[in-house]
Structures are given as structure tokens and as C-alpha cells.
N, CA, C and O atoms as CSV, one atom per row, in Angstrom:
chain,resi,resn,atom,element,x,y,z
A,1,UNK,N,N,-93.423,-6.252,53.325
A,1,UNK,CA,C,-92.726,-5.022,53.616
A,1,UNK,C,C,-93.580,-4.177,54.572
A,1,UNK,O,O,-94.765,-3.909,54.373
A,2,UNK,N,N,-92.883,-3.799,55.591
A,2,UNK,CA,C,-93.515,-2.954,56.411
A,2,UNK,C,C,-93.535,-1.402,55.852
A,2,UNK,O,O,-92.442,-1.025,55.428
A,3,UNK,N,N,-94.789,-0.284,55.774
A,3,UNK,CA,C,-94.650,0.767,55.328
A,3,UNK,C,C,-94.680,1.598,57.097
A,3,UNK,O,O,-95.388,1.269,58.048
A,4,UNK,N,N,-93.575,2.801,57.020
A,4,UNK,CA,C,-93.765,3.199,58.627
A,4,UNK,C,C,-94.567,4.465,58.368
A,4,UNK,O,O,-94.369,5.246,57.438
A,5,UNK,N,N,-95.625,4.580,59.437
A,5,UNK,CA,C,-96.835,5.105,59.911
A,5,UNK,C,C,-96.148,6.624,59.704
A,5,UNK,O,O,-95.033,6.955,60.105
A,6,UNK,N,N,-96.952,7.322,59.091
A,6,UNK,CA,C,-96.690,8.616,59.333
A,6,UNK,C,C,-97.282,9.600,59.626
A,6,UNK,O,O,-98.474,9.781,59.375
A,7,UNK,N,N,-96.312,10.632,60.385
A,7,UNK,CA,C,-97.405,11.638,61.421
A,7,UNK,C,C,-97.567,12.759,60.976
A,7,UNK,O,O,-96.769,13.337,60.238
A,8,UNK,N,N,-98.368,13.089,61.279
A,8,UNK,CA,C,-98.543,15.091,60.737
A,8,UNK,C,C,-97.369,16.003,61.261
A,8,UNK,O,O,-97.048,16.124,62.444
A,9,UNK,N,N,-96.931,16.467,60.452
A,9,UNK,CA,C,-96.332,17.741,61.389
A,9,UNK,C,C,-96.287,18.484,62.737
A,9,UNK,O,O,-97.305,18.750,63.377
A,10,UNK,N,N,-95.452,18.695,62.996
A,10,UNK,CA,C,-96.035,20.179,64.376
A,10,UNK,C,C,-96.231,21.056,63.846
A,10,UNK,O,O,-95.488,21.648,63.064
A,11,UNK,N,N,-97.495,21.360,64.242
A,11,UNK,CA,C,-97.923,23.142,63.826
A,11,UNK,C,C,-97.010,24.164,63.875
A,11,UNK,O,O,-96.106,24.006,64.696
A,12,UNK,N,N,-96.998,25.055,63.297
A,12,UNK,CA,C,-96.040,26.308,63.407
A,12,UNK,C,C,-97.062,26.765,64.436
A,12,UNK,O,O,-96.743,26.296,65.528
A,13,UNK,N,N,-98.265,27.564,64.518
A,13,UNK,CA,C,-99.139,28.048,64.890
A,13,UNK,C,C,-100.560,27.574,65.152
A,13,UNK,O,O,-101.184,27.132,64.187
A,14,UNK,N,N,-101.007,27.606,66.064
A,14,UNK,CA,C,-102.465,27.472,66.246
A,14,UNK,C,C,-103.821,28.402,66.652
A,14,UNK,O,O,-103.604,29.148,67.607
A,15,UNK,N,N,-104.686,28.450,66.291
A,15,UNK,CA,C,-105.604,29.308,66.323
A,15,UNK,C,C,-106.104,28.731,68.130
A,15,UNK,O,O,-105.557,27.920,68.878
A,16,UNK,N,N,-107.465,29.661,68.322
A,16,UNK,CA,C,-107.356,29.428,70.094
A,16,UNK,C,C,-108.129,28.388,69.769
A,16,UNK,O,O,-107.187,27.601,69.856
A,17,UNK,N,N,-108.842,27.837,69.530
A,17,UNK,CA,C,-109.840,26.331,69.729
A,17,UNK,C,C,-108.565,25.241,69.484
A,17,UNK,O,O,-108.847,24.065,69.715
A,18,UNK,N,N,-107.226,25.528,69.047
A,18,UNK,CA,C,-105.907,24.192,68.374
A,18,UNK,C,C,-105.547,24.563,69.732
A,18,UNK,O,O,-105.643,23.558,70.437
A,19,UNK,N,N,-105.244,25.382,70.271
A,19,UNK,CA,C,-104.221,26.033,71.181
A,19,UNK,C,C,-104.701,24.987,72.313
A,19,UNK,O,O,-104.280,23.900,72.709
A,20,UNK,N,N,-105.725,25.786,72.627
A,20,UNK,CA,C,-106.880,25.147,73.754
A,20,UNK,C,C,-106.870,23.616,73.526
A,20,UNK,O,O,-106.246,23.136,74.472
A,21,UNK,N,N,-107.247,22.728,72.765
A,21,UNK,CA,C,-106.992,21.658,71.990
A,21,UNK,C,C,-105.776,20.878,72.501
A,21,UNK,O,O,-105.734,19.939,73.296
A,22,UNK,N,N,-104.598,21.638,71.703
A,22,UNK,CA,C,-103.331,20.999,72.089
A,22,UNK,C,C,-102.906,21.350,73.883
A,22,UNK,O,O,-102.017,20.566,74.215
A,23,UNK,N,N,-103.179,21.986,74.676
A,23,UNK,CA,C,-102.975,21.561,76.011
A,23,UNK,C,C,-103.725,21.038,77.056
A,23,UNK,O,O,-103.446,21.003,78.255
A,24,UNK,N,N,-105.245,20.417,76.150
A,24,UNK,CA,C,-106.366,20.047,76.996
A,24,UNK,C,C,-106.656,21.311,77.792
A,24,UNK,O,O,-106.009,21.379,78.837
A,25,UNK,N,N,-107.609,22.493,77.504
A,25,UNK,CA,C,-107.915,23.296,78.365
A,25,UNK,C,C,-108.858,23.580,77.514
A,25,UNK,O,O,-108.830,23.395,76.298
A,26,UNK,N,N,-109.927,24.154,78.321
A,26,UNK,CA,C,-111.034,25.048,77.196
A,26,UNK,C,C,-110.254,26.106,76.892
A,26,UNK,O,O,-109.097,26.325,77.252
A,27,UNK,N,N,-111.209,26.967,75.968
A,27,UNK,CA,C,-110.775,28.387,75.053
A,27,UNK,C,C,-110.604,29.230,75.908
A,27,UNK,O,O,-109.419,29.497,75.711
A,28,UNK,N,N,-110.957,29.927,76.821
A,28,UNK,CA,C,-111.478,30.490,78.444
A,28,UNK,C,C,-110.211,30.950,78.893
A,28,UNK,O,O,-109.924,32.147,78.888
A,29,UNK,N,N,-109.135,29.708,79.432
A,29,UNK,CA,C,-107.648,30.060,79.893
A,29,UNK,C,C,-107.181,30.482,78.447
A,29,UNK,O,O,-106.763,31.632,78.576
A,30,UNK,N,N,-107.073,30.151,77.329
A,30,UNK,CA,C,-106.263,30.500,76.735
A,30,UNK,C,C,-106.604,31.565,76.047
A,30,UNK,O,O,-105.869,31.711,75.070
A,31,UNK,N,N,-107.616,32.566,76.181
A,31,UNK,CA,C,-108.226,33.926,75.807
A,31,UNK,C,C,-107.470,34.696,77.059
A,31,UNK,O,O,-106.898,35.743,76.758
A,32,UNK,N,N,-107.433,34.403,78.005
A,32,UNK,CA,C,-107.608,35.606,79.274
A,32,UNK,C,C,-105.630,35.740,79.386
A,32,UNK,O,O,-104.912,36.675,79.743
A,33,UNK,N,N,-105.238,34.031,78.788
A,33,UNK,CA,C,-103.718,34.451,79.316
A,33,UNK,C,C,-103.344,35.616,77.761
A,33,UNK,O,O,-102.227,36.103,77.931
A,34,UNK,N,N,-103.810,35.976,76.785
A,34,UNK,CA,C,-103.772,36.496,75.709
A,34,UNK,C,C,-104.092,37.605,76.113
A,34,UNK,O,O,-103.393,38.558,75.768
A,35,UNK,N,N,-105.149,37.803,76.894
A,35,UNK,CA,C,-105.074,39.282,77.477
A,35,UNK,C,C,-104.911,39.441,78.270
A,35,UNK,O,O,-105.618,40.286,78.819
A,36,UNK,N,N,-103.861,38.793,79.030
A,36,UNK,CA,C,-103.344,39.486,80.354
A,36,UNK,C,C,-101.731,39.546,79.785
A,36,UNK,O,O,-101.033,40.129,80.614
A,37,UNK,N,N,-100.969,39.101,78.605
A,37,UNK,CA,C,-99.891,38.709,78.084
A,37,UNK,C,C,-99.128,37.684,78.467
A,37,UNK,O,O,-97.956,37.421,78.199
A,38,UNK,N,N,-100.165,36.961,79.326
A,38,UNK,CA,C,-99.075,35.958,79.559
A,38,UNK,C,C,-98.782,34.698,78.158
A,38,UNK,O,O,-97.956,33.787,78.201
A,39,UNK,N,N,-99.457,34.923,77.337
A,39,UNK,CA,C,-99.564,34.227,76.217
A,39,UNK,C,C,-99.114,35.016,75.195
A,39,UNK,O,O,-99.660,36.105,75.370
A,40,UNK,N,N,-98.517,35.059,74.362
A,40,UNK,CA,C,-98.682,35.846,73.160
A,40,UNK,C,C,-99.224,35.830,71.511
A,40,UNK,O,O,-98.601,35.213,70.648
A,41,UNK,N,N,-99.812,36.194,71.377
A,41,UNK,CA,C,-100.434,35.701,70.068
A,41,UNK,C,C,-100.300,36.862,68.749
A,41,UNK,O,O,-100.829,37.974,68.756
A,42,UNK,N,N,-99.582,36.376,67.806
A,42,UNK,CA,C,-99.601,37.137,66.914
A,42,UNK,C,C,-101.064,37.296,65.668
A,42,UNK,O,O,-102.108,36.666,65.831
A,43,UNK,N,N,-100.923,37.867,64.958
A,43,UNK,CA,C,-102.566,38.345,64.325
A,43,UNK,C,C,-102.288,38.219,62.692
A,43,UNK,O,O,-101.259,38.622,62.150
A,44,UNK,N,N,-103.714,37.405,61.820
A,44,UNK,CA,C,-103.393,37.566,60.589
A,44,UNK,C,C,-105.114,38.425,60.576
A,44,UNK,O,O,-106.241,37.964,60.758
A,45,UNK,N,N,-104.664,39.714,60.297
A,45,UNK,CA,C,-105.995,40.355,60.392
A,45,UNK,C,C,-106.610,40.583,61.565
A,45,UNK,O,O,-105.929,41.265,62.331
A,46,UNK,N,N,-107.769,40.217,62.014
A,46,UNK,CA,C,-108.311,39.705,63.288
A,46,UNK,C,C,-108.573,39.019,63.770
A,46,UNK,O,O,-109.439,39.160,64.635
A,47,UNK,N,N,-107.748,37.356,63.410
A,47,UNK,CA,C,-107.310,35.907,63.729
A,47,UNK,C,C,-106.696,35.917,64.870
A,47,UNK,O,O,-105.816,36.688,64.488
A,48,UNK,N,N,-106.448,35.734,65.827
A,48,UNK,CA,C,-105.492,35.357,66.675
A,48,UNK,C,C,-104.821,34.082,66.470
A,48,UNK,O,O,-105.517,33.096,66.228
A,49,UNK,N,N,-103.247,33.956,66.553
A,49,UNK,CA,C,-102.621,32.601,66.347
A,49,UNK,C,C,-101.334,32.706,66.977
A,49,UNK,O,O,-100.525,33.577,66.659
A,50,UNK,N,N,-101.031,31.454,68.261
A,50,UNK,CA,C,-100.616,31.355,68.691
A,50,UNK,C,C,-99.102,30.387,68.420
A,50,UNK,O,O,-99.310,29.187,68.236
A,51,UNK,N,N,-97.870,30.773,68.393
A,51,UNK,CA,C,-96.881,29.920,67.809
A,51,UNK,C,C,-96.895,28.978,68.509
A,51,UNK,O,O,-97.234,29.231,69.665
A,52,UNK,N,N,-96.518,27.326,68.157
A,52,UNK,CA,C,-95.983,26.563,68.784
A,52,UNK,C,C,-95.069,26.654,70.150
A,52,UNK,O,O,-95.611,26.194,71.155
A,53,UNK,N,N,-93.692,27.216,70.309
A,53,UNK,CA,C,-92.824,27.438,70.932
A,53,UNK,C,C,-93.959,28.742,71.859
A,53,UNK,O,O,-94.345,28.368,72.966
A,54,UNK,N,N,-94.247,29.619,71.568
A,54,UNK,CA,C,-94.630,30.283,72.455
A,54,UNK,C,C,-95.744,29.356,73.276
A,54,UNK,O,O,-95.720,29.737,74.446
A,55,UNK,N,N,-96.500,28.518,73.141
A,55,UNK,CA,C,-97.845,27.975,73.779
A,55,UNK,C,C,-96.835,26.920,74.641
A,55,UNK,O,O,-97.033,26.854,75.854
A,56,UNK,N,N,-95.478,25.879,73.896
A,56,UNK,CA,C,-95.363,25.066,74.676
A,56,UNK,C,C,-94.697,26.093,76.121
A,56,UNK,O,O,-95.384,26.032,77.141
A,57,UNK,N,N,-93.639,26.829,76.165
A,57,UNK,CA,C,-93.339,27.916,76.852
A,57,UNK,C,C,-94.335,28.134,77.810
A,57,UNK,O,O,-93.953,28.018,78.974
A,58,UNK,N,N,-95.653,28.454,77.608
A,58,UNK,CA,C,-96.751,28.863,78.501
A,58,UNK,C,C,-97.068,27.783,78.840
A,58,UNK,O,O,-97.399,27.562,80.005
A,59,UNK,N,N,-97.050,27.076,78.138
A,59,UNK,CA,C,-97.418,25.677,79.289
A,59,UNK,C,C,-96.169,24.890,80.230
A,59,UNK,O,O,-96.416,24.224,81.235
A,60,UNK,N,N,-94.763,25.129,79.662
A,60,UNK,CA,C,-94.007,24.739,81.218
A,60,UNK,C,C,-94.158,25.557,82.187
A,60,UNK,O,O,-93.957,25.056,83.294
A,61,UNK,N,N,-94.491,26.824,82.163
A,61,UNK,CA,C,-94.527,27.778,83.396
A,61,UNK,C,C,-95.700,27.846,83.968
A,61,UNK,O,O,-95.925,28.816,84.692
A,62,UNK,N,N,-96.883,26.661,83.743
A,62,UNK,CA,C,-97.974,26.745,84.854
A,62,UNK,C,C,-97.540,25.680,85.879
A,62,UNK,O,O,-96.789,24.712,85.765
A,63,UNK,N,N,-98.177,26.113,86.806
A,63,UNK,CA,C,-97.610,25.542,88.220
A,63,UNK,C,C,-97.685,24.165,88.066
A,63,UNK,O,O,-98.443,23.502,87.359
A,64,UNK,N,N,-96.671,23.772,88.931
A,64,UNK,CA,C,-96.586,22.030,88.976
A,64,UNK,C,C,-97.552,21.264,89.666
A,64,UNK,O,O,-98.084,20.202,89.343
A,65,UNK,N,N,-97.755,22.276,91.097
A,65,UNK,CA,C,-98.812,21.582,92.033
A,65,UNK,C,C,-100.578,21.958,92.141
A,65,UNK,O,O,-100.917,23.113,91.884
A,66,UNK,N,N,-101.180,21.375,92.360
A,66,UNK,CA,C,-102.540,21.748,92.368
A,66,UNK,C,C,-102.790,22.905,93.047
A,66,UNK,O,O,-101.965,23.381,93.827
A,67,UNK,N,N,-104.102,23.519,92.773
A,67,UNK,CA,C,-104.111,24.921,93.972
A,67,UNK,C,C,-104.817,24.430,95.036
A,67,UNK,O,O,-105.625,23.502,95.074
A,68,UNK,N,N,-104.379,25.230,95.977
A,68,UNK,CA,C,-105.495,24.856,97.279
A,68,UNK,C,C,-106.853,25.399,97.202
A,68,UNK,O,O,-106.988,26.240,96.314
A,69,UNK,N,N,-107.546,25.227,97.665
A,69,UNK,CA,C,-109.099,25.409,97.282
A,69,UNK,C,C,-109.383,26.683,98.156
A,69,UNK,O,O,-109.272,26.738,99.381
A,70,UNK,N,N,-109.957,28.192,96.907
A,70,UNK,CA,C,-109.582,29.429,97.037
A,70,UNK,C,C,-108.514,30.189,96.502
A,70,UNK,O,O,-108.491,31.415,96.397
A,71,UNK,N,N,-107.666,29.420,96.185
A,71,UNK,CA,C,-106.188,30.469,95.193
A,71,UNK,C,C,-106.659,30.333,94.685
A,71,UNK,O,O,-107.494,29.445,94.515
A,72,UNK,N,N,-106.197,31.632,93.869
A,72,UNK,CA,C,-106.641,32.403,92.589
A,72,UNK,C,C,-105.404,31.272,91.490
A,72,UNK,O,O,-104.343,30.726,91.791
A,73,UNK,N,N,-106.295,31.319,90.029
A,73,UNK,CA,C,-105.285,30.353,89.126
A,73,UNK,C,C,-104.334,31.599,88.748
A,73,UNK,O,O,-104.439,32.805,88.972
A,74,UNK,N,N,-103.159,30.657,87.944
A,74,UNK,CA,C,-102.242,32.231,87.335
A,74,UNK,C,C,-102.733,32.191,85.858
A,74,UNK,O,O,-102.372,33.059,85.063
């Protein structure tokens, strides 16, 4: 009998080292888009945690193409 492999859940939320984590980026972009709002992160205390749907969201809207060397990132 085959038993089928099973996966973890999707996070509801991730803290910034999961966040960072789950889109391959250091902590760095995903602090600065938090304070510039392009991210949004809700708070348990003085946790920052970022929802699922909001992080994947921020990640379709970074640019498709590479920057040219000298643009500023968004």
C-alpha cells in the first residue's frame, strides 16, 4: 500500500526571517517594504507578521524585468 506524502500547510502568516525565507530575499527588502507600506504587516505586540495573501500580492507586483545598472529598486 502506498501511504501519500504529506505537506505542511500554508502559513496564514509569517514573521520577517519566514517572509524573507518564503520569497528568497534577505530580511533587508522585506523590513524597508514594511516601512515604506508597500508591504503590510500586522502586529502581535511588537512582532511583526506578515499574511500570506498580503506577501504573495507583494511579490506579483515586483517588476518582471531586471534593473539596469543604477535604477533605484522599488
Amino acid at each position: 500500500m502506498i501511504v501519500p506524502r504529506q505537506t505542511a500547510p500554508t502559513p496564514i502568516a509569517y514573521n520577517l526571517d519566514g517572509a524573507a525565507i518564503a520569497v528568497g530575499l534577505s530580511i533587508f527588502p522585506i523590513k524597508l517594504a514594511v516601512s515604506n507600506g508597500s508591504l503590510t504587516a500586522r502586529y502581535y505586540g511588537t512582532k511583526p507578521l506578515i499574511g500570506h495573501a498580503e506577501l504573495l500580492e507583494w511579490f506579483e507586483n515586483l517588476p518582471l524585468d531586471k534593473l539596469a545598472p543604477g535604477e533605484p529598486r522599488p
